[in-house]
N, C-alpha and C positions, 0 to 999 in steps of 0.2 A: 220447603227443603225436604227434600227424601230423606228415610232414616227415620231416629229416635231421637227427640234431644227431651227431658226432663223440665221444664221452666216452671214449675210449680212452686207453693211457697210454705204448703202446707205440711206437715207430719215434722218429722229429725232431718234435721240437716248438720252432716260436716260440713263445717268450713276451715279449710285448710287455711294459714299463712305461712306464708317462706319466710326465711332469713335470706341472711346475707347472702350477696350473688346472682340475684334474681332467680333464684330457679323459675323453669317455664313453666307456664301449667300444664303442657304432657306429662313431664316428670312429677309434679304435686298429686295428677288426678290418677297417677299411675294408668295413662291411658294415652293413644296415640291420638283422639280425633277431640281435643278441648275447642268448645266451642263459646265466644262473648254473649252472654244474660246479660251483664248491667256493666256499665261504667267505660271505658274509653281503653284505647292500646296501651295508655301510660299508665293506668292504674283500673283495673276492670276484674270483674267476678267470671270464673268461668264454669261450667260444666260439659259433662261427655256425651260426644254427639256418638249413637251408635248407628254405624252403614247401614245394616241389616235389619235393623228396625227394632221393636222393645227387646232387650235381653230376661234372662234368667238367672239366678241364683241370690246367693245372699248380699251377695256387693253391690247388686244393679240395682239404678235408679229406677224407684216407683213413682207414679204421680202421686202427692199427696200424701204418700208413709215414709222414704225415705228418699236422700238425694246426697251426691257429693259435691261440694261446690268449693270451688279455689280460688284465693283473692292474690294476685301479684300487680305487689307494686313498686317493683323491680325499676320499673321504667322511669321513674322519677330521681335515681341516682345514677343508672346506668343507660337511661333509654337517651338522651340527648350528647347532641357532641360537642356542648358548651361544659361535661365533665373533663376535656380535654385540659381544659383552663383552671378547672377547678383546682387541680395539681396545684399550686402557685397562692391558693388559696388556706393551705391547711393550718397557717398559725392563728388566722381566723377562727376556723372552725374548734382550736386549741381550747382557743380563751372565753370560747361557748361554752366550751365541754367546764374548765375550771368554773364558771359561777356555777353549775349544778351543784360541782364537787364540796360546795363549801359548807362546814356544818353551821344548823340553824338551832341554834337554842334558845329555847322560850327564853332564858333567862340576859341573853345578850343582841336582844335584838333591835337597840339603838347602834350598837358597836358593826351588829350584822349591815344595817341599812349603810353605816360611815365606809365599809371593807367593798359593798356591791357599790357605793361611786368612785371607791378607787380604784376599783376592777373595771369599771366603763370608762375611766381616762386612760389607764393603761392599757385598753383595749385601741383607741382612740388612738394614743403613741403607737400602737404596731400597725395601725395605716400609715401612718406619720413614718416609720422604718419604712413601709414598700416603696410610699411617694420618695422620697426621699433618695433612694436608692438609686427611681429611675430618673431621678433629679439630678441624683449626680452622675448620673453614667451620659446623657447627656446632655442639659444644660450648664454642667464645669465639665466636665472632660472631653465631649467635642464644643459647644459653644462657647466657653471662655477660655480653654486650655487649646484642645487642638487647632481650632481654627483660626487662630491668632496670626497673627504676622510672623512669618518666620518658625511658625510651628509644624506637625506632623500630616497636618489635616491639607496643609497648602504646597506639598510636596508633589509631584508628576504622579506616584504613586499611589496617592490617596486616591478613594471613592471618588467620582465626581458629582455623586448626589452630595457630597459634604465640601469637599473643593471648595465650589463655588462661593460658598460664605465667608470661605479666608480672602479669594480674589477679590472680590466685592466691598466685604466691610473686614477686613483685616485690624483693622483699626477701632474699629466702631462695636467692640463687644457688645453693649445693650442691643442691637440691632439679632447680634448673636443668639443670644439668649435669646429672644421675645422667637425667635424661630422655633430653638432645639425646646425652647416650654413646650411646643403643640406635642411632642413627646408624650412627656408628664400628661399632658392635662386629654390625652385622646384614651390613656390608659385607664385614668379614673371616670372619664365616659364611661369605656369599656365596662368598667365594674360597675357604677351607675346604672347600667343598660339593663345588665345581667341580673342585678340583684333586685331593679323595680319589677323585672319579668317573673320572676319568681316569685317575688310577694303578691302579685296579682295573680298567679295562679295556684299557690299555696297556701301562703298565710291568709285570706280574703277568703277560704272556703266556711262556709258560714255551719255551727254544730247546731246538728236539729235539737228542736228546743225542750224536748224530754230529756231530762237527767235529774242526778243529784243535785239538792238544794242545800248550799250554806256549808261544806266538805269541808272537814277539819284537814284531812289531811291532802298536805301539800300536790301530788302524783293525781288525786281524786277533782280537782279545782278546775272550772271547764276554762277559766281566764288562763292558766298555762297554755292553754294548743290556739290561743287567739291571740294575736301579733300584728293584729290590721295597722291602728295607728303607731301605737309604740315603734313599731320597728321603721315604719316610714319616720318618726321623728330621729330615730337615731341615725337613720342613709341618711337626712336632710344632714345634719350634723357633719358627720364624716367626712361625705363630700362636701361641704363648707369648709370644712379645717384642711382637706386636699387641696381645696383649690389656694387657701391665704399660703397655705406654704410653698406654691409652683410662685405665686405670684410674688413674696418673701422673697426668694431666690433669685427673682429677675432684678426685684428693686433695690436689695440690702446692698449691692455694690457698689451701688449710686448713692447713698444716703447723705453725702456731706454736700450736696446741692439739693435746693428747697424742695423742688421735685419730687427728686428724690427718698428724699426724709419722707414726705406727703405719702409716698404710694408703701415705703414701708411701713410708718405707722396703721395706714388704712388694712395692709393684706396683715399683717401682725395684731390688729385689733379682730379681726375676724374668725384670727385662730385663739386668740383668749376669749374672747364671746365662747365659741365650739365647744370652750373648755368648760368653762364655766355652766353652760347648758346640759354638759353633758354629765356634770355632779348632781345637780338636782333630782330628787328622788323619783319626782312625777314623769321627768321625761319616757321612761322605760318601764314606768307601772301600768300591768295589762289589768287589764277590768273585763269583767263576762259579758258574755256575748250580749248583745242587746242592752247592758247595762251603763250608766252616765259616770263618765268623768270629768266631772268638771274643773277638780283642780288641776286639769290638763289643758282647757282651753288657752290658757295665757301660754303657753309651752307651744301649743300648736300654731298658733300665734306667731310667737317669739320665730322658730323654725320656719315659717312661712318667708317673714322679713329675710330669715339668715339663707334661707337658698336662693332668694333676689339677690343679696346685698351680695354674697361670693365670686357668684361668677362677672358681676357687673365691677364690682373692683378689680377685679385679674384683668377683665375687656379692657378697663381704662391703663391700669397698668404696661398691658400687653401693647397696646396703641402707644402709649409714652414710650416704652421702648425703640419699637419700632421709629416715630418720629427722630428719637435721642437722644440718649440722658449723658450730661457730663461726666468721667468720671472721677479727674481731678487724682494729680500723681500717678503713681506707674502701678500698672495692674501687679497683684500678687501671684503667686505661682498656682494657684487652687482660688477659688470660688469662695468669698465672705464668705458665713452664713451663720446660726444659731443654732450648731449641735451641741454646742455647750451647754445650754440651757436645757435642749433637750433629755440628753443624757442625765446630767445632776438630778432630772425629774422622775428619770425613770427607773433609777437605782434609790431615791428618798423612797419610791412606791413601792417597791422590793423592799425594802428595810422592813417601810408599814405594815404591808400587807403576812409579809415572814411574821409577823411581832402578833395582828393580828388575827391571822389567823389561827395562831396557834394560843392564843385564849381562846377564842369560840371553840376548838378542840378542846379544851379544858372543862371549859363549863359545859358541852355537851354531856350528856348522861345515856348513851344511845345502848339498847340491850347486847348488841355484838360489837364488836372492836371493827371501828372503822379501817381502811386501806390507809398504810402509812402513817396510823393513830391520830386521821384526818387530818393532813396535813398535803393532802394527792390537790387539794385547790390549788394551791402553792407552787406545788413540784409541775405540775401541769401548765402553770402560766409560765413557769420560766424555762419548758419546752415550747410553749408557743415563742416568747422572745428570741430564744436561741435557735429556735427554724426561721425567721424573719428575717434574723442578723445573718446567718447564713445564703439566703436566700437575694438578700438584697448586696452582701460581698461575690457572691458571684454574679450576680448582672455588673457589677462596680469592675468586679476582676475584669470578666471576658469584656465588656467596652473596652477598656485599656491594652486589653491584647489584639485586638481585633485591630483598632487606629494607631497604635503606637507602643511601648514595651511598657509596661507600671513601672514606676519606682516611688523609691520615699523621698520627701523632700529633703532628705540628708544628704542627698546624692544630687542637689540641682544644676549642678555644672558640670559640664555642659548640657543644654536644653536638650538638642537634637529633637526627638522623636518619643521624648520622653513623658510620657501622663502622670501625673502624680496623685498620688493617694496618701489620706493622710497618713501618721503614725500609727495614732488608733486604729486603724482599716490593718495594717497590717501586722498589728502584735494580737490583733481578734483572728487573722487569719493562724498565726502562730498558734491557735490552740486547738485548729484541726486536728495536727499529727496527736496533740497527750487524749482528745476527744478518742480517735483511735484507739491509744492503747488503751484508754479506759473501758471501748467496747470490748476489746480481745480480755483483758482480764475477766472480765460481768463472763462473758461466755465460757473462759476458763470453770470460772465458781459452778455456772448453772449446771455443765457436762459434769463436774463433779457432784454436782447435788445428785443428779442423775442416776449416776453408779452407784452411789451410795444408796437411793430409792428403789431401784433394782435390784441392789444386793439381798433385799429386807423380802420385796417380794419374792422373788424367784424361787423358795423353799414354800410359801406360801401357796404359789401356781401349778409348781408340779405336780402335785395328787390328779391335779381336774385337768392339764393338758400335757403333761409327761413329758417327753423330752424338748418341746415345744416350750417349757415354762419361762424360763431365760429368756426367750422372741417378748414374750408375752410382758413380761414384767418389763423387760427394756423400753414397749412401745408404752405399757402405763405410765411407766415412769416417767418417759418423755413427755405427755399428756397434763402430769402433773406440776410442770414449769409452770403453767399459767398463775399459780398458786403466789408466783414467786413477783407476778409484775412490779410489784410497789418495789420489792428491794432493787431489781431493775430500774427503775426508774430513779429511785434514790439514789444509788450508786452514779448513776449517770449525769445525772443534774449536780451529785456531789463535786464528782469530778470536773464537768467544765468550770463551776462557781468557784474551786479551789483557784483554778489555772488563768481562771477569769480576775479573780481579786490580785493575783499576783503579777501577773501583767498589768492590771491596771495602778497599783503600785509605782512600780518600774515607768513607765507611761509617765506619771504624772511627776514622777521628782526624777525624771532626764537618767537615770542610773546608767541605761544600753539602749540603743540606738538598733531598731529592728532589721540592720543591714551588716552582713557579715559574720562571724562565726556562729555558734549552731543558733542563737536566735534568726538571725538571716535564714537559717538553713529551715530551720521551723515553718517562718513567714511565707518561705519560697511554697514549701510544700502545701504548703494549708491552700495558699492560692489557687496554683496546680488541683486540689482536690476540689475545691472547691467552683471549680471555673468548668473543669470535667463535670460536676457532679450535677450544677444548672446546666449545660449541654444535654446531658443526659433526660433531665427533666422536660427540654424542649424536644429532644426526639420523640422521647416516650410520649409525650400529650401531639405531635404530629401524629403518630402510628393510631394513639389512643380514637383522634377525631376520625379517621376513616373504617377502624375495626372493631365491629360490635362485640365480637367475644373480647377483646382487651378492655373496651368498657365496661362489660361485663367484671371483668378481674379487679381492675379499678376501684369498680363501685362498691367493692367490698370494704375498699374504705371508708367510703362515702356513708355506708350503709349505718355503720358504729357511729359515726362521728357525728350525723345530723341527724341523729334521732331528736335529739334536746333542738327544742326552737331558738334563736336568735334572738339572746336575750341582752346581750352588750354589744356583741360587734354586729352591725348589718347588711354587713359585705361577705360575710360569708359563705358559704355552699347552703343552699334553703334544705329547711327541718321540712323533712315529708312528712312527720308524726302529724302536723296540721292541715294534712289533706288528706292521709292515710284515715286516722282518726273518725273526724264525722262522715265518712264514705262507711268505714264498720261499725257507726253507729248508726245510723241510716240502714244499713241491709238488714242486719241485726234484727231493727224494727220491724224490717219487713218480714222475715224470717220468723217473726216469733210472735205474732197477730194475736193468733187464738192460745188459749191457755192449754189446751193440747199439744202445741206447737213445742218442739225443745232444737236448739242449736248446739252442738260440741262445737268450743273452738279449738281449733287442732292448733298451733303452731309452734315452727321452729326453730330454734336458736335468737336470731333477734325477731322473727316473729313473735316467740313467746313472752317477747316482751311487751310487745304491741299489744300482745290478746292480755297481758292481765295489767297495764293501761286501761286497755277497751272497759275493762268489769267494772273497773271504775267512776267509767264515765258512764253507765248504764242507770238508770230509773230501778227503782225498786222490783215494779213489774217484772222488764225485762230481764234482770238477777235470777228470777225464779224460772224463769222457761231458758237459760244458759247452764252448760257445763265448760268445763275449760279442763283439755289437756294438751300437757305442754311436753315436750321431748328436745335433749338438745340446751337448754335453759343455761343462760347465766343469770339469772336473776339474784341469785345468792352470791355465786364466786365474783363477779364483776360488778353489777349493778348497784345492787346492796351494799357491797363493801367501796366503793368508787364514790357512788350517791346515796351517801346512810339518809339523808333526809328525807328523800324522795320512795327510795325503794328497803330503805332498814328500819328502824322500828316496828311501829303499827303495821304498816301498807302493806308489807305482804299477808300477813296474817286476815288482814280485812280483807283482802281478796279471796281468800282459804275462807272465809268465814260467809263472804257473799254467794260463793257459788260452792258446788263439788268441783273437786280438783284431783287430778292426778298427773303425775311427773314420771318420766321416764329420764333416765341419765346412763352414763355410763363410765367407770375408771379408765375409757382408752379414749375420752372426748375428749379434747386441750379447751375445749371453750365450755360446754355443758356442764354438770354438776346439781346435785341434791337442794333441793330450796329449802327444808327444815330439816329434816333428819336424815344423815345421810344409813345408810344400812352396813351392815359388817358382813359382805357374802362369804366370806369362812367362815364365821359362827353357826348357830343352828340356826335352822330354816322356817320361821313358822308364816303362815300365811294370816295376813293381818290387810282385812278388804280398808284397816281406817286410815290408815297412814298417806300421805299427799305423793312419800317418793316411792319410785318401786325402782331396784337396781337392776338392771339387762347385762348380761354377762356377754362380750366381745373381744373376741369372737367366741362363737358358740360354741361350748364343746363337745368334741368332735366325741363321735361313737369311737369303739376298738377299730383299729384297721382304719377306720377314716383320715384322710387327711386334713389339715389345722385349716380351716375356711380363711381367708382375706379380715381381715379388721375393716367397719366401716368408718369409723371412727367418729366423727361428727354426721355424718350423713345416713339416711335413708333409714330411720327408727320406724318409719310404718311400714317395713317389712318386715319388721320382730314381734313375733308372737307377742308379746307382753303388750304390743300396740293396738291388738284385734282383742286380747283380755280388758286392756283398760276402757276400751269402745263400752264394751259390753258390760262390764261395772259402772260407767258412767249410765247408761242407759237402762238395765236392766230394773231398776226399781221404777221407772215411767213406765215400764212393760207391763211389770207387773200391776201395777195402779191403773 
């Protein structure tokens, strides 16, 4: 290749990482012609290819004394177009994020072990919500409901891909069913497919076997980013308990013939098995790389039997249907089934886990105040619930709009055209609308916290940017929402749980009837919103699979939300951290050979989370020949306070302690922030080389006459002076030596 490209391994190396977004590595190497050194399109190291051949000055790559090299691993949340799907996926990834969140204290850590297996059955129940969902939208609402004799499905008008099963077996529901099951059961393929693909290309990536031995603390332990078997035992699980419950629903209608009884004991033995497997403490305990668990072999065991014995019971099930199962008396207006049981399960585990986690809060003794005074585990599961229950009432709604009109079964006469849902389905849609105004209130508060934060700066601003101060404190101000998540989030989770117990209430002792004055009116809306709002969700992930910058946009979510590996649900969007990981432990290594050798890791926003992760996972050795600066950071405002266990206490400090560190932040970044001490830039100024954070002023202020430069806000700190300063205090005592 003509030109200059750098591939050396020798002297300082930056190595950049991005955050959220995937930035490209043009933009990281700040150069037009980024060229692949090591690793793959999906996750690969780059450096700058120069046209014209070796350059000059202080930024250009030398052989063997300096070099800039950029790691994006963008591609792993944003680079396929199976993130399309992933949308559909995020109460999953919820109830990942809640077991980080949960505090661990020495002193309750029997109670800990009892709260993390009631987290993995409730985690287990929000598969059980999606199957279930698509269970009912169509195995009772076209297999037993519309396609019936005289129903909506066997009308001139209907589809003809669905017709035909009223023509046919109008009569003959089990026949029904054992069809609209291949629904259900092609879906959890679907997720099956997706989530084995990704543990073979993520979780399987093996950490080179240099590091820390025996890591007290939690964030340092190389068994966290290794998820081989554990996580294959928990997909075996999951889909086990998917498949007993498609197969449940085909058989529970038939149950007062021998048969019948037979096939539901057998698929309802399957999902108490699941259950049951899935409290045991071994099944989901990771052990280090290369290291024996043995009290997991009967578990792996166990799970081997349990993904045989699943789908072979649903086969025979599926075949009895089809043959035909009697049903004996007149069909009911809806589909038997066991959300009775369900539900009662899953508000006793709310109860629990509310009760318990707020002891382990207690007896936590953690140096800073946790988010939500630890209690965000909690508040966090029961947004993954309430996105699932939402999520799985609009595939329920829009089936029923699509074939026929909804209604409650209060309203069953005359049949017509009518699909019924139950009561519960639509006193839960009833609390769309108060969800609403609970959003509009929360946003009421924040715009006023706002004003009020503004008001305090803007006397404070004006000396350094004049009549510009007012702009400036508004945007800080704005910046400093992030401050405010937890009461966000509490306010929010408040509000549905009020609106939630109250309804259920009413529900259970017959008080009102969800049809007709303003509860009707409630019910109506919430449907409505909710039927738009999965439409919406299926456009957006159509547009998402053919447009890379929307994956791109996307993946922003994806980015936050799977850092933490798949530690209870395994159907969730795969944790990059365990292939990001030993790829920057691995360069790292190579990067940093000789004892002359030194590496800055640059990164930002969630990169910088990544890199003091990485320190930790590093060998003594390699500790000594790394620098780490981070810019952009929420290690403190989000991490720390979100996951005190992990990233509050000790663990940052021991990162401050293993290597030199410097931090760049700024009061106009909404996500970034000071990781020890934040600075006072209106007090006096003294220069102080020892401190971790340095504050950058945003925008910069401007000379006399100058006009107010653009805010970067979160983006581009390696274009602020105090980025080319921090380079050169990082480095400047290896110069000297």
């Amino acid at each position: 290749m003509d030109g200059f490209l750098d591939t050396t391994s020798r002297g300082l190396t930056e190595l950049r990482v991005h955050g959220v977004s995937g930035t490209p590595p043009d933009q990281m190497l700040n150069h037009p012609h980024p060229r692949l050194v090591s690793g793959d399109s999906t996750t690969g190291f780059y450096r700058r290819w120069w046209p014209a051949g070796p350059p000059a000055g202080e930024q250009a790559d030398v052989p063997g004394v300096r070099h800039r090299e950029a790691y994006a691993w963008g591609g792993l949340t944003s680079g396929g177009r199976t993130i399309a799907l992933w949308l559909l996926l995020l109460p999953f990834s919820l109830a990942n994020l809640a077991y980080f969140m949960l505090p661990r204290p020495a002193r309750g850590r029997r109670l800990r072990h009892v709260v993390e297996a009631a987290q993995r059955l409730f985690a287990l129940l929000l598969t059980g919500t999606l199957v279930h969902a698509v269970i009912g939208s169509s195995v009772d609402l076209v297999g037993w409901q519309c396609t019936a004799a005289g129903r909506a499905c066997t009308y001139d008008t209907a589809p003809v891909w669905v017709r035909w099963m009223g023509e046919l077996w109008g009569s003959e529901p089990s026949r029904r069913l054992a069809v609209t099951a291949l629904v259900p059961l092609a879906v959890v393929a679907l997720l099956w497919l997706i989530a084995r693909r990704t543990w073979n290309r993520d979780e399987r990536t093996g950490m080179p076997p240099d590091g820390p031995q025996e890591a007290a603390l939690p964030l340092a332990r190389r068994r966290l980013w290794h998820g081989d078997v554990p996580v294959w035992r928990l997909r075996a699980v999951h889909v086990a308990y998917a498949l007993g419950a498609i197969g449940l629903a085909v058989a529970a209608p038939f149950a007062g013939a021998a048969a019948g009884l037979a096939l539901t004991v057998a698929n309802g033995a399957v999902q108490v098995v699941a259950a049951v497997l899935v409290l045991l403490p071994g099944l989901a305990r990771r052990v280090d790389p290369g290291g024996d668990d043995p009290g997991g072999l009967p578990l792996t065991a166990a799970c081997r039997v349990l993904e045989v014995a699943a789908p072979a019971v649903l086969a025979v099930t599926l075949a009895a249907a089809m043959a035909g199962l009697p049903l004996g008396g007149t069909p009911p207006l809806q589909l038997p089934g066991v959300a009775g049981v369900r539900f009662v399960l899953l508000v006793a585990l709310v109860v629990f886990l509310l009760v318990a986690t707020w002891v382990l809060a207690r007896l936590s003794a953690p140096e800073e105040r946790p988010a939500m005074r630890g209690m965000a585990s909690w508040f966090t599961l029961m947004v993954a619930a309430g996105s699932a229950n939402a999520l799985a009432l609009g595939v329920m709604f829009w089936t029923a709009s699509f074939f026929g009109v909804p209604e409650s079964p209060a309203r069953a006469q005359p049949v017509g055209r009518r699909l019924f849902l139950g009561d519960a389905v639509w006193w839960t849609a009833a609390l769309v609308p108060v969800l609403v105004l609970g959003v509009i209130c929360v946003a009421a508060v924040l715009w006023r916290i706002r004003g009020t934060v503004a008001e305090e700066l803007t006397p404070k601003l004006t000396p350094y940017y004049g009549d510009d101060g007012d702009d400036v404190a508004g945007k800080w101000a704005l910046a400093s929402l992030t401050d405010r998540a937890g009461l966000v989030l509490g306010l929010l989770v408040g509000v549905v749980l009020a609106g939630f117990a109250t309804v259920t209430v009413i529900y259970q002792l017959g008080l009102v009837h969800p049809v007709g004055g303003t509860a009707g009116l409630f019910a109506t809306m919430g449907s409505w919103a909710i039927t738009a709002t999965l439409v919406g969700l299926v456009l957006l992930g159509r547009r998402t699979y053919s447009d890379p910058a929307l994956r791109r946009t996307i993946g922003i979510l994806w980015d936050v939300a799977t850092f933490w590996p798949r530690a209870i649900h395994p159907l969730a969007p795969p944790c990059y951290t365990e292939r990001v990981l030993p790829e920057l432990v691995a360069r790292v290594g190579v990067l940093s050979r000789d004892e002359r050798d030194r590496v800055v890791l640059s990164g930002h926003s969630q990169g910088s989370v990544i890199a003091a992760a990485l320190v930790l996972q590093l060998g003594p050795g390699a500790r000594g020949r790394v620098r780490l600066l981070t810019h952009g950071s929420p290690l403190r405002r989000l991490y720390a306070a979100f996951f005190p266990a992990y990233f509050g206490g000790p663990s940052l400090p021991a990162v401050r302690e293993a290597v030199p560190w410097v931090n760049l932040y700024r009061l106009s970044d909404p996500i970034g922030g000071p990781v020890f001490a934040p600075a006072d830039p209106f007090g006096p100024r003294a220069a102080q080389p020892g401190p971790v954070d340095v504050f950058c002023w945003d925008p910069p202020q401007p000379e006399p006459g100058e006009p107010l430069a653009e805010l970067r806000w979160h983006s581009d700190y390696w274009f602020d002076p105090p980025y080319g300063q921090a380079m050169a205090r990082l480095t400047e005592r290896d110069a000297q030596g």
